[in-house]
PDB file of N, CA, C and O in Angstrom:
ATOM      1  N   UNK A   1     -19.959   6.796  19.015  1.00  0.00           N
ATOM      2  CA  UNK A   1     -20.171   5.384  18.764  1.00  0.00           C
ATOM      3  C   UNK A   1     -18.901   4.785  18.152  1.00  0.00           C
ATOM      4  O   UNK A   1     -18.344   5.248  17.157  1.00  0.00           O
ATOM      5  N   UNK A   2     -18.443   3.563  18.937  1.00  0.00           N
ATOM      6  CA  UNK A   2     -17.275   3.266  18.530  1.00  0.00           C
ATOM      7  C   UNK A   2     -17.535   1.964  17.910  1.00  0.00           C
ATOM      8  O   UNK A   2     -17.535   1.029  18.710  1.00  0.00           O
ATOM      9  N   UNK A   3     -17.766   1.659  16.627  1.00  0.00           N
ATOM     10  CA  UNK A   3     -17.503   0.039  16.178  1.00  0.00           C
ATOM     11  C   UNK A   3     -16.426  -0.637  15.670  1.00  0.00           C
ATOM     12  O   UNK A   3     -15.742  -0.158  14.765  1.00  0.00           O
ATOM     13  N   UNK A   4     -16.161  -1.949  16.280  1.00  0.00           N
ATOM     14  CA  UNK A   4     -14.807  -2.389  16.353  1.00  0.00           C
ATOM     15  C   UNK A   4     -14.864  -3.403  14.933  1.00  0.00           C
ATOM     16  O   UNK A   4     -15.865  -4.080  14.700  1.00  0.00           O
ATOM     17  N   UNK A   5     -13.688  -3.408  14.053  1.00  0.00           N
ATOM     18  CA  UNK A   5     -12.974  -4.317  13.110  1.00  0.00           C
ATOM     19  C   UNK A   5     -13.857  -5.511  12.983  1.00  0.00           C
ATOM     20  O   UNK A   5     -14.159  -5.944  14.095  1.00  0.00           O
ATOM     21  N   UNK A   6     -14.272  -6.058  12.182  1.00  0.00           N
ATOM     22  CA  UNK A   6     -14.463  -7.344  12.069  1.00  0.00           C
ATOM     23  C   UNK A   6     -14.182  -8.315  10.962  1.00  0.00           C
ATOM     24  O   UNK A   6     -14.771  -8.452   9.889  1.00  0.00           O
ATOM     25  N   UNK A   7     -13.128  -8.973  11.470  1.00  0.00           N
ATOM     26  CA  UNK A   7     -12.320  -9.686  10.556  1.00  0.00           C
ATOM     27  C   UNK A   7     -12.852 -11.037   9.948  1.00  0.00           C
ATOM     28  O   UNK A   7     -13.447 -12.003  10.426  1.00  0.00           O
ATOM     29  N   UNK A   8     -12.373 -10.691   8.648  1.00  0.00           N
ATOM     30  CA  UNK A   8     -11.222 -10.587   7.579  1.00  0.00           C
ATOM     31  C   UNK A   8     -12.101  -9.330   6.762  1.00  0.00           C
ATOM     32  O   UNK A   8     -13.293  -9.303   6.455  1.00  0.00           O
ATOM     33  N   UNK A   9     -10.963  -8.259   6.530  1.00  0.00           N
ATOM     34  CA  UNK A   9     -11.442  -6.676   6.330  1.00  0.00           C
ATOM     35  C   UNK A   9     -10.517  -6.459   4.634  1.00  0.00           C
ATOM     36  O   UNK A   9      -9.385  -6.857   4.359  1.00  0.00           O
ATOM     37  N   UNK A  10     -11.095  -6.011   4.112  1.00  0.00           N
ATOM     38  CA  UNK A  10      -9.924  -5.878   2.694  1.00  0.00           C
ATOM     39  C   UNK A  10      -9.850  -4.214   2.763  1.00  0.00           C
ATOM     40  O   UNK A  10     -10.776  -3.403   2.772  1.00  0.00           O
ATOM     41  N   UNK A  11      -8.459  -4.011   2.806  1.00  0.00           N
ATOM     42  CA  UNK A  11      -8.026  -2.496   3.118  1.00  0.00           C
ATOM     43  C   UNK A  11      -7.412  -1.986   1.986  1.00  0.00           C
ATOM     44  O   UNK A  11      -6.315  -2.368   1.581  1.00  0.00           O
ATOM     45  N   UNK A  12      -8.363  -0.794   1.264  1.00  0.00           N
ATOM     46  CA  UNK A  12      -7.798  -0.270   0.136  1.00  0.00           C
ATOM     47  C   UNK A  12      -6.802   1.037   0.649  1.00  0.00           C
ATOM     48  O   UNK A  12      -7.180   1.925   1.413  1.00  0.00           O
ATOM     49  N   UNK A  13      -5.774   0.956   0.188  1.00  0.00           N
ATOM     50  CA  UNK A  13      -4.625   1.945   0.156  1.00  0.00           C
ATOM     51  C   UNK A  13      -4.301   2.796  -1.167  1.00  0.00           C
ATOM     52  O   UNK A  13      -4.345   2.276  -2.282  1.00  0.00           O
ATOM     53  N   UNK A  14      -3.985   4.087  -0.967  1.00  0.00           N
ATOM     54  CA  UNK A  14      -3.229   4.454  -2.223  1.00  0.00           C
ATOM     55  C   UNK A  14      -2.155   5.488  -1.618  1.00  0.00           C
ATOM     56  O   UNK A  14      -2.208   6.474  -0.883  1.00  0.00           O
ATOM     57  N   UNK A  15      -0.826   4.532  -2.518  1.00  0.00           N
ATOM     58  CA  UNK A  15       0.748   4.766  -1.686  1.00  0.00           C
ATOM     59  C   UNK A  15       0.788   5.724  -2.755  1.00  0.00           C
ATOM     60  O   UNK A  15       0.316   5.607  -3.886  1.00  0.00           O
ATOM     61  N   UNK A  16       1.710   7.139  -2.012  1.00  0.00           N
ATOM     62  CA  UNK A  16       1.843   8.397  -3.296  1.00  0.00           C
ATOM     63  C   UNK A  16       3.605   8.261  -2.781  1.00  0.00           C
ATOM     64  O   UNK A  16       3.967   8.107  -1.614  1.00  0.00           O
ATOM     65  N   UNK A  17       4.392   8.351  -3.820  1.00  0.00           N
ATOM     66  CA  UNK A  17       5.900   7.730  -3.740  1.00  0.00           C
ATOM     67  C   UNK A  17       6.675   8.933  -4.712  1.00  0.00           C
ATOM     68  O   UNK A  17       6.200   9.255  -5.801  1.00  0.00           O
ATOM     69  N   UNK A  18       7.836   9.498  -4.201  1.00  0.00           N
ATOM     70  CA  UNK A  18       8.583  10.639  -5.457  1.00  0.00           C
ATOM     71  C   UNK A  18       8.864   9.598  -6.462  1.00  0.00           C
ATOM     72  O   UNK A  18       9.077   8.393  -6.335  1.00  0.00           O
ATOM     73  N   UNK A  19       8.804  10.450  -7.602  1.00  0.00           N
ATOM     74  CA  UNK A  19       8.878   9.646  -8.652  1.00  0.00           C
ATOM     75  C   UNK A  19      10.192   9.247  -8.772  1.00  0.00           C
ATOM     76  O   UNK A  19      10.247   8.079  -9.157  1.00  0.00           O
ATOM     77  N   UNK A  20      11.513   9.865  -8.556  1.00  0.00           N
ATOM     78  CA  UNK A  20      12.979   9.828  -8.470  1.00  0.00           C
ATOM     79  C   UNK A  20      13.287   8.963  -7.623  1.00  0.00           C
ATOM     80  O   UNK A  20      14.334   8.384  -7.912  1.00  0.00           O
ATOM     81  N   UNK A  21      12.484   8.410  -6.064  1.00  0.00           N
ATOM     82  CA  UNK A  21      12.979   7.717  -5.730  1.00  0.00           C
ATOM     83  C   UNK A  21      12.113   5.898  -5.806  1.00  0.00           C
ATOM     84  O   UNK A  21      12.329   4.836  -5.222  1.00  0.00           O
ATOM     85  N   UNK A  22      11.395   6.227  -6.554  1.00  0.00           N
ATOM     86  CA  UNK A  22      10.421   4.879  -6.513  1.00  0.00           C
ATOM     87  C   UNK A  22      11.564   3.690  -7.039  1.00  0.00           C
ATOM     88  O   UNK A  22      12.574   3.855  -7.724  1.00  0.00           O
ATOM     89  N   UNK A  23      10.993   2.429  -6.442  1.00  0.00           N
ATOM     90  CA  UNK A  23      11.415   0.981  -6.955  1.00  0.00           C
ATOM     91  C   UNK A  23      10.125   0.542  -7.190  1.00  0.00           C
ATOM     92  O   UNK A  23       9.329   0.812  -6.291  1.00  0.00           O
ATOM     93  N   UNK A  24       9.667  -0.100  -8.210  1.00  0.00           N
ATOM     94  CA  UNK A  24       8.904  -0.476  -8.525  1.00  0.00           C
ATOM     95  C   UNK A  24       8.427  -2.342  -8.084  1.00  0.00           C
ATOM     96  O   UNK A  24       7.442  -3.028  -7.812  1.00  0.00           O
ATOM     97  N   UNK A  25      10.069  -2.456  -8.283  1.00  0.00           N
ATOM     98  CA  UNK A  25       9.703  -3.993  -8.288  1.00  0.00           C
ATOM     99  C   UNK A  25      10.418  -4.421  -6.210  1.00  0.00           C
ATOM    100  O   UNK A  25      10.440  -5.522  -5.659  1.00  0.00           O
ATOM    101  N   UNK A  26      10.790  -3.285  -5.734  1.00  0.00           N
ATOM    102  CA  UNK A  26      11.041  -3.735  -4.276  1.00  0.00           C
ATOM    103  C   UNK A  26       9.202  -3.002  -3.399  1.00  0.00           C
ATOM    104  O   UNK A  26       8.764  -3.129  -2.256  1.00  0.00           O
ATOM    105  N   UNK A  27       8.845  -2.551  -4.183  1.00  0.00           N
ATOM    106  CA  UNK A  27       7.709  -2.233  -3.779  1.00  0.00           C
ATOM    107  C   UNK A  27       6.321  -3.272  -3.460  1.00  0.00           C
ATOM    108  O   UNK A  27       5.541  -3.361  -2.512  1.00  0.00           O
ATOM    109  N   UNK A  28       6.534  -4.311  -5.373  1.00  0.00           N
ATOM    110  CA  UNK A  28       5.752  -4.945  -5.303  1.00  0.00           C
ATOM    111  C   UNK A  28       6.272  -6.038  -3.936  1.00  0.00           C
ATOM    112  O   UNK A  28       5.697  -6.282  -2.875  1.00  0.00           O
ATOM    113  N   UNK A  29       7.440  -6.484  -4.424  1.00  0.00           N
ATOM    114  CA  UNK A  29       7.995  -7.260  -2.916  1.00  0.00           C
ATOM    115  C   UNK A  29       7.941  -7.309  -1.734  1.00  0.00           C
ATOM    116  O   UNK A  29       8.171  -8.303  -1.046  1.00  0.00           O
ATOM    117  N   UNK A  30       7.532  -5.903  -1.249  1.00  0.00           N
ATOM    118  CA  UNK A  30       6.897  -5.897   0.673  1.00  0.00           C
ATOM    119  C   UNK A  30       6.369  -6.628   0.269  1.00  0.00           C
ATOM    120  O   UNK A  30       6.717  -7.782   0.515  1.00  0.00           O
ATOM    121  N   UNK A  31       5.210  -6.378  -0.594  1.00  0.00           N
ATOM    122  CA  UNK A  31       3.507  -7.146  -0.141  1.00  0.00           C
ATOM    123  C   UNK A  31       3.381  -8.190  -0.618  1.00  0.00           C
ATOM    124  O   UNK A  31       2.256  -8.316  -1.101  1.00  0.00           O
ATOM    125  N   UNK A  32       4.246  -9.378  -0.776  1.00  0.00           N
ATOM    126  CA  UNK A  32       4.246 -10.587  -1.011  1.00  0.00           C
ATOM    127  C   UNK A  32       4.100 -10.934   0.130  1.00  0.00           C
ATOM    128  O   UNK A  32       4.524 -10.461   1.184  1.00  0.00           O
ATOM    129  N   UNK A  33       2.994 -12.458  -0.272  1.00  0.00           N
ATOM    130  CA  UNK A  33       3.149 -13.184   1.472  1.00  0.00           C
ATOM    131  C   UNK A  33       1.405 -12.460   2.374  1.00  0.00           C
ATOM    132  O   UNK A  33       0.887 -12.892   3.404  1.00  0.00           O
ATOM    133  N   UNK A  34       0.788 -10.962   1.228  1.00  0.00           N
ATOM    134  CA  UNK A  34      -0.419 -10.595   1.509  1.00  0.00           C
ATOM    135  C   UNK A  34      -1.441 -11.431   0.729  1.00  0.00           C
ATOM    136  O   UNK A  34      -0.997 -12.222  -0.103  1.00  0.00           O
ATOM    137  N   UNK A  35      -2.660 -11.344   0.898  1.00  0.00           N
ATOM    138  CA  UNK A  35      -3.539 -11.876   0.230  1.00  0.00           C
ATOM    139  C   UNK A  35      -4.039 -10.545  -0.383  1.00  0.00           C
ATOM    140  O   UNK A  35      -4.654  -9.791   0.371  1.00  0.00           O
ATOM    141  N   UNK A  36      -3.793 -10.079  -1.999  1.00  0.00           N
ATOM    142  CA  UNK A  36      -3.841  -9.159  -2.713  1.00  0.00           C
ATOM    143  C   UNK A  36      -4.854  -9.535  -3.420  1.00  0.00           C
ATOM    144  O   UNK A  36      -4.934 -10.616  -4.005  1.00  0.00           O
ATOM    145  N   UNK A  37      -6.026  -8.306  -3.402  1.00  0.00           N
ATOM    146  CA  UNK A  37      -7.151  -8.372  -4.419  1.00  0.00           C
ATOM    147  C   UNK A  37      -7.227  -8.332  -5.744  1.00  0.00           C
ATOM    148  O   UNK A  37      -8.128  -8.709  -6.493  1.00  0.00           O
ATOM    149  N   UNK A  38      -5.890  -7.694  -6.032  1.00  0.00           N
ATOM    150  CA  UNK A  38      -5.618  -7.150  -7.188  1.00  0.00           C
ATOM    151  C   UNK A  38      -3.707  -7.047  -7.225  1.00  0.00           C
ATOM    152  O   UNK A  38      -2.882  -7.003  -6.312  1.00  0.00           O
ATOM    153  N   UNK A  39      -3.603  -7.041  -8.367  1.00  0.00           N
ATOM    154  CA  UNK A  39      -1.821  -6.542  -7.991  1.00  0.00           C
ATOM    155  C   UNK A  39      -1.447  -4.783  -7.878  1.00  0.00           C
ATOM    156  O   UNK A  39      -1.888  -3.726  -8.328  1.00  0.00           O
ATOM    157  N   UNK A  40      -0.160  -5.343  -6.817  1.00  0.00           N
ATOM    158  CA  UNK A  40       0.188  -3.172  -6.729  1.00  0.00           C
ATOM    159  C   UNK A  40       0.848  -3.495  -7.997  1.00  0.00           C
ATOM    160  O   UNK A  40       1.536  -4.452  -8.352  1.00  0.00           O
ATOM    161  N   UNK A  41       0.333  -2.130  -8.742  1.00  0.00           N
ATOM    162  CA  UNK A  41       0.533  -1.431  -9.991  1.00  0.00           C
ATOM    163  C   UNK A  41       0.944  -0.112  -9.561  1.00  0.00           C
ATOM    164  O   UNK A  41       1.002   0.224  -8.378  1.00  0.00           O
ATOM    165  N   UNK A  42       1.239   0.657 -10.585  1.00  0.00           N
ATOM    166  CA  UNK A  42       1.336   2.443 -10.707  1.00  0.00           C
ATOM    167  C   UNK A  42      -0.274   2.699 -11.523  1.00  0.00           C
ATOM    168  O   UNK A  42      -0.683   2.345 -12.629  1.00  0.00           O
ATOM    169  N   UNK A  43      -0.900   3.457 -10.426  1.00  0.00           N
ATOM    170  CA  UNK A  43      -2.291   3.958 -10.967  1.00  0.00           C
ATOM    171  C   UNK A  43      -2.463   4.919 -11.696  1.00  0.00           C
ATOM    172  O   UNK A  43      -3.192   4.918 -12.688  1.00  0.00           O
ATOM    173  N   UNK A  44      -1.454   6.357 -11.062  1.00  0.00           N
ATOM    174  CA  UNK A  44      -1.300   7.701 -11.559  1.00  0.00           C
ATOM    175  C   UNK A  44       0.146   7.984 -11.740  1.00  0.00           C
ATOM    176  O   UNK A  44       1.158   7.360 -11.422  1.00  0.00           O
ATOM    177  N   UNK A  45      -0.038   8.980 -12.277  1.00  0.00           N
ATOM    178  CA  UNK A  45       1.426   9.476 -12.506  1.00  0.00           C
ATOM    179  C   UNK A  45       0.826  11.422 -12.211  1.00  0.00           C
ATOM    180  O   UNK A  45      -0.078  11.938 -12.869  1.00  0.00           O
ATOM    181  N   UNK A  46       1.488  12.026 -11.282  1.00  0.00           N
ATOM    182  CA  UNK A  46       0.899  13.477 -10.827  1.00  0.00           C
ATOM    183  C   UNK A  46       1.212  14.248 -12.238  1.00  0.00           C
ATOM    184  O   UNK A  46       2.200  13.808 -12.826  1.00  0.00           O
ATOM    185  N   UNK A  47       0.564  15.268 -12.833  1.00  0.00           N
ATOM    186  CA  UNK A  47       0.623  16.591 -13.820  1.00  0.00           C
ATOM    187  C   UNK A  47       2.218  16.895 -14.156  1.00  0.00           C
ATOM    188  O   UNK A  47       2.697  17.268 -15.227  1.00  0.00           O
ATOM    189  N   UNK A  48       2.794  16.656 -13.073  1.00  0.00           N
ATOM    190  CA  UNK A  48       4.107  17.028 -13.421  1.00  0.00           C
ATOM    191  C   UNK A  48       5.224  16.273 -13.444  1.00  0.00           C
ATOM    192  O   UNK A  48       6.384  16.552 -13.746  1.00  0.00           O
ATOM    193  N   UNK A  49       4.679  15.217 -13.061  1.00  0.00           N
ATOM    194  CA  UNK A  49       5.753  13.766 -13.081  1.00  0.00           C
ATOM    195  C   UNK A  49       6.368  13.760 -11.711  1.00  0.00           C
ATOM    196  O   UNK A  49       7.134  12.801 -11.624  1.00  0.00           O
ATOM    197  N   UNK A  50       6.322  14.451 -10.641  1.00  0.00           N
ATOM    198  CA  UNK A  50       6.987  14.474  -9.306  1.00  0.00           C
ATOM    199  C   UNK A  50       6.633  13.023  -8.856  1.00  0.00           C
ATOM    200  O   UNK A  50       7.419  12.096  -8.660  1.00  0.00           O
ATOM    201  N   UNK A  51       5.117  13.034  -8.723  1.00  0.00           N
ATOM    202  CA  UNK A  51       4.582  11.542  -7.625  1.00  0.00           C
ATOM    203  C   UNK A  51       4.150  10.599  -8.531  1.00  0.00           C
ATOM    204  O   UNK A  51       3.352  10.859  -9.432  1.00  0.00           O
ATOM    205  N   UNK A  52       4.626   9.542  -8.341  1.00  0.00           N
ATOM    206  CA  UNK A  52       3.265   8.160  -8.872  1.00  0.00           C
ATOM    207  C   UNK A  52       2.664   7.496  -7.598  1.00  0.00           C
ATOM    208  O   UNK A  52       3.259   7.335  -6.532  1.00  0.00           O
ATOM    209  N   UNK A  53       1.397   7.142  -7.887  1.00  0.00           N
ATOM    210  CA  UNK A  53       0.524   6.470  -6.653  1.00  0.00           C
ATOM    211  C   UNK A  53       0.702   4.942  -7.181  1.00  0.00           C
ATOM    212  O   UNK A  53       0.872   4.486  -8.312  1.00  0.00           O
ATOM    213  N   UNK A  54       0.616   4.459  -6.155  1.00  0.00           N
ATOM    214  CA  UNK A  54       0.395   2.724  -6.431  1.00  0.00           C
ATOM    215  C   UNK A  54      -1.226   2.425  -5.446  1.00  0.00           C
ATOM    216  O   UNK A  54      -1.480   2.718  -4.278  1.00  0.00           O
ATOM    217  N   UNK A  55      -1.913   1.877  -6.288  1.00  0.00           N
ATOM    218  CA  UNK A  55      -3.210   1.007  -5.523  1.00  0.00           C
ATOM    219  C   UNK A  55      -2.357  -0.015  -4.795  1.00  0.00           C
ATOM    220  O   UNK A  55      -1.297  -0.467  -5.229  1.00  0.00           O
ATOM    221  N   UNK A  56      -3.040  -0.390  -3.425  1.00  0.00           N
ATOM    222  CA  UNK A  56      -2.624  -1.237  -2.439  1.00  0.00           C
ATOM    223  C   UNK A  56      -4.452  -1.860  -1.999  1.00  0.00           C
ATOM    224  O   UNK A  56      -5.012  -1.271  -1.075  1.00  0.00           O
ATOM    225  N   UNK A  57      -5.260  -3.085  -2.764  1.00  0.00           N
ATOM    226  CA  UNK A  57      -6.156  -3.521  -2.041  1.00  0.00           C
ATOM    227  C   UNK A  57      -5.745  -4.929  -1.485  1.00  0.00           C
ATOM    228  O   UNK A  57      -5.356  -5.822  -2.238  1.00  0.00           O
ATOM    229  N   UNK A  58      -5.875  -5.112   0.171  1.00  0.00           N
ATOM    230  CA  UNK A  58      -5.770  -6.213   0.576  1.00  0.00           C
ATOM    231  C   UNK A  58      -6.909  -6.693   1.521  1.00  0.00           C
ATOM    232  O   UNK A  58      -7.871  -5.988   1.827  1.00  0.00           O
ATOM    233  N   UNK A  59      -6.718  -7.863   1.917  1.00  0.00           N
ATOM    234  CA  UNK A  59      -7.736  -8.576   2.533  1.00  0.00           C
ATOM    235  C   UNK A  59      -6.447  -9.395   3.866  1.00  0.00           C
ATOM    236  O   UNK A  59      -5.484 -10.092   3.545  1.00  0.00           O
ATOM    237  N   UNK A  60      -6.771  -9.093   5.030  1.00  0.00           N
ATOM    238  CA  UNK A  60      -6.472  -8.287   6.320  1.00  0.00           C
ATOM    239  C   UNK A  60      -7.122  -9.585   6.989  1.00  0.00           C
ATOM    240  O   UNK A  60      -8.352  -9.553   7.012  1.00  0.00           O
ATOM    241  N   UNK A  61      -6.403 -10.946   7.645  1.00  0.00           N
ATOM    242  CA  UNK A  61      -7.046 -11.689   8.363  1.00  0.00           C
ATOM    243  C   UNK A  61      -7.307 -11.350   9.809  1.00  0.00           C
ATOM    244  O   UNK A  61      -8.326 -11.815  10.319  1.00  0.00           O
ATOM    245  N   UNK A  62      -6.287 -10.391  10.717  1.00  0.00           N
ATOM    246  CA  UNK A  62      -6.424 -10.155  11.702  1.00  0.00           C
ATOM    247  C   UNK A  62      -5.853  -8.718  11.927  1.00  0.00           C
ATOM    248  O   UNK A  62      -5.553  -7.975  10.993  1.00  0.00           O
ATOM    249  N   UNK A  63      -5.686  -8.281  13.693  1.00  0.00           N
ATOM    250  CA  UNK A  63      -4.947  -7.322  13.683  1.00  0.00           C
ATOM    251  C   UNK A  63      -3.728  -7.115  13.501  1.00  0.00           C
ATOM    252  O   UNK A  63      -3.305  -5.989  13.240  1.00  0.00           O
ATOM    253  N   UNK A  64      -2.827  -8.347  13.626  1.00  0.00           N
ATOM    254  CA  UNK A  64      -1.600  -8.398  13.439  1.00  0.00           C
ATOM    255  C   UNK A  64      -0.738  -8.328  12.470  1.00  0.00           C
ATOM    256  O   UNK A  64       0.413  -7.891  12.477  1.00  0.00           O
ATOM    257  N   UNK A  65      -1.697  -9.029  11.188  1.00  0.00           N
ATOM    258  CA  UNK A  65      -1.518  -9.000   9.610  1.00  0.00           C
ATOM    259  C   UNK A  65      -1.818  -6.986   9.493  1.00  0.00           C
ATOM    260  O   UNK A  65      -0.951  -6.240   9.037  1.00  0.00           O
ATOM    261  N   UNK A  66      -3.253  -6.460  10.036  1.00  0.00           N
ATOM    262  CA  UNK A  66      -3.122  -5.158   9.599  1.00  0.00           C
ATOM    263  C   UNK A  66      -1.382  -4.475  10.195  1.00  0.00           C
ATOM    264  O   UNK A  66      -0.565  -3.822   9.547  1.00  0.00           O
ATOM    265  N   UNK A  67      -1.336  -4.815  11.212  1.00  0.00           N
ATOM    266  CA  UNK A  67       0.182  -4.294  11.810  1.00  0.00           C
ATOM    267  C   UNK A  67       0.925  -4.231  11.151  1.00  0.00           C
ATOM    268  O   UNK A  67       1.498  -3.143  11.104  1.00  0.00           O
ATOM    269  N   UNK A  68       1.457  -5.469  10.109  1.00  0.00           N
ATOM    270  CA  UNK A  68       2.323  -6.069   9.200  1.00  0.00           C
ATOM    271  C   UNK A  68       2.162  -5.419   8.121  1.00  0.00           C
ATOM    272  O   UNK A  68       3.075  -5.179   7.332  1.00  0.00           O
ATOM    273  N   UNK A  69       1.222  -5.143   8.012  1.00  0.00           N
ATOM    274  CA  UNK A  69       1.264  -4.182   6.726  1.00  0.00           C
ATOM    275  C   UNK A  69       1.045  -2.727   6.838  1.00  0.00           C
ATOM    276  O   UNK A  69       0.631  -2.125   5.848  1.00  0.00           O
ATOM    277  N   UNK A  70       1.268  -2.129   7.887  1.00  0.00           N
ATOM    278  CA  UNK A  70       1.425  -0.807   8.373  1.00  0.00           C
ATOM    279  C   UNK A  70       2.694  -0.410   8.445  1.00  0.00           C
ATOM    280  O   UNK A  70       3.017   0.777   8.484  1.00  0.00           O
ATOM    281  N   UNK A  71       3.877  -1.826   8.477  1.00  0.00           N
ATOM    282  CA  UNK A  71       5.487  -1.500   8.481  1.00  0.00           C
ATOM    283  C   UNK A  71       5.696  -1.958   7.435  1.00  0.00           C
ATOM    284  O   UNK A  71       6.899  -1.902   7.181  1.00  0.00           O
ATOM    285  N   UNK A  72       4.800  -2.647   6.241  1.00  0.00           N
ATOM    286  CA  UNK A  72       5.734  -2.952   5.263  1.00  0.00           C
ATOM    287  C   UNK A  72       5.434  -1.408   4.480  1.00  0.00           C
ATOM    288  O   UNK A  72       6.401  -0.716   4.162  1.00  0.00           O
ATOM    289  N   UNK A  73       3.975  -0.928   4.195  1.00  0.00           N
ATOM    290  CA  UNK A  73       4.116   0.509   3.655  1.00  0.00           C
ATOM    291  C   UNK A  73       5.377   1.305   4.242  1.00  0.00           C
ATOM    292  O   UNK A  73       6.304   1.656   3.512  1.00  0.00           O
ATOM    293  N   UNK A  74       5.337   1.579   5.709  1.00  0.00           N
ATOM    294  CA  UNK A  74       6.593   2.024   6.074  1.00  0.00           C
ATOM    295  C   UNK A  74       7.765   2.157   5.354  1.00  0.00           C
ATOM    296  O   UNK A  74       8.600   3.040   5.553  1.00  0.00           O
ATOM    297  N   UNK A  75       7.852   1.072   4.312  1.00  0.00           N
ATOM    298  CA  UNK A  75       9.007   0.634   4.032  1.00  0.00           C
ATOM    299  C   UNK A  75       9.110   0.885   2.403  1.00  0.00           C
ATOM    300  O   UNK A  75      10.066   0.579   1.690  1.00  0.00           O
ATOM    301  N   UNK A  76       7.925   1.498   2.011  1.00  0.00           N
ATOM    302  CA  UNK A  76       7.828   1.878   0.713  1.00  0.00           C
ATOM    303  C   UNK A  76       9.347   2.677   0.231  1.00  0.00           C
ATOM    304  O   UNK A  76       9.849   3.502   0.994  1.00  0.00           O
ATOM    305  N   UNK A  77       9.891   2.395  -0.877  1.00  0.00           N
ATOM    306  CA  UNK A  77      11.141   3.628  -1.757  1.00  0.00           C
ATOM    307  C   UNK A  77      10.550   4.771  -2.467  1.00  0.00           C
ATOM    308  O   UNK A  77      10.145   4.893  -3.623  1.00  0.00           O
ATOM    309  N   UNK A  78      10.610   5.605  -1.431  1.00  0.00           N
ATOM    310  CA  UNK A  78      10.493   7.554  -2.218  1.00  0.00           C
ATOM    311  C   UNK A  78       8.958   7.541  -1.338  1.00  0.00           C
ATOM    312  O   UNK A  78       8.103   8.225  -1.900  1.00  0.00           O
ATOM    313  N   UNK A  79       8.575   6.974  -0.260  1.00  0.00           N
ATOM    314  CA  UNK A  79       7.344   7.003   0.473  1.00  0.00           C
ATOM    315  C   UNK A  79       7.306   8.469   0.838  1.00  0.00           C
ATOM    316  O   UNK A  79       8.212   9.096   1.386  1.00  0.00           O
ATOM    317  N   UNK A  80       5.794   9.053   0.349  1.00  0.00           N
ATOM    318  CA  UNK A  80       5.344  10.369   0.375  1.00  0.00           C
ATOM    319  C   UNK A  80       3.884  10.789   1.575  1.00  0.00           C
ATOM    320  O   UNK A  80       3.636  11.633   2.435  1.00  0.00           O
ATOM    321  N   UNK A  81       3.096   9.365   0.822  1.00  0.00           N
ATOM    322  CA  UNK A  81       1.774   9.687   1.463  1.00  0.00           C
ATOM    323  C   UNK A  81       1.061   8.332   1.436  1.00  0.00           C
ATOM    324  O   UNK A  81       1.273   7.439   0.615  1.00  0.00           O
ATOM    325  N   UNK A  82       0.331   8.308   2.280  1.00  0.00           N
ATOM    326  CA  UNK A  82      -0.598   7.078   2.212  1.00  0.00           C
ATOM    327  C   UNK A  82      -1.811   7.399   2.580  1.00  0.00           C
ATOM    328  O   UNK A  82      -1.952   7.856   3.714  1.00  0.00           O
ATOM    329  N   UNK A  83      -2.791   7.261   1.848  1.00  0.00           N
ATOM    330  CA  UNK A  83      -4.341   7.902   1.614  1.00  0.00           C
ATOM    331  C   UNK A  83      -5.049   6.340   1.970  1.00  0.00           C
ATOM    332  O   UNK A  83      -6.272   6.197   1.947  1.00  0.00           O
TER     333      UNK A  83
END
């Protein structure tokens, strides 16, 4: 059973980034220009200090906006993982 998108969708993300190479504030900057539920912050910091995660919740008017924000993560500094 395949059910399709139905827009406007709010898409929670959590970006996992090396800690050595993170920007914090070019990070928050992709996602300007999104309609953000909340602001990207640093959520975690990993046991050993290697990764910090950033929460990413947005609200997604179409498919094209999800697109747009599939290359701005892309574009994350020290990008590890995206859950």
């Amino acid at each position: 059973m395949s059910e399709e998108l139905k827009f406007p969708v709010i898409a929670h993300h959590r970006i996992i980034v090396n800690a050595a190479g993170r920007d914090d504030g070019k990070t928050v900057e992709l996602f300007k220009g999104f309609e953000l539920i909340e602001p990207v912050a640093v959520s975690n910091t990993s046991s050993g200090g290697k990764y910090v995660s950033f929460g990413l919740s947005v609200r997604l008017k179409d498919r094209e906006e999800m697109a747009r924000l599939d290359e701005k993560i892309k574009l994350v500094p020290g990008l590890k993982m995206v859950l």
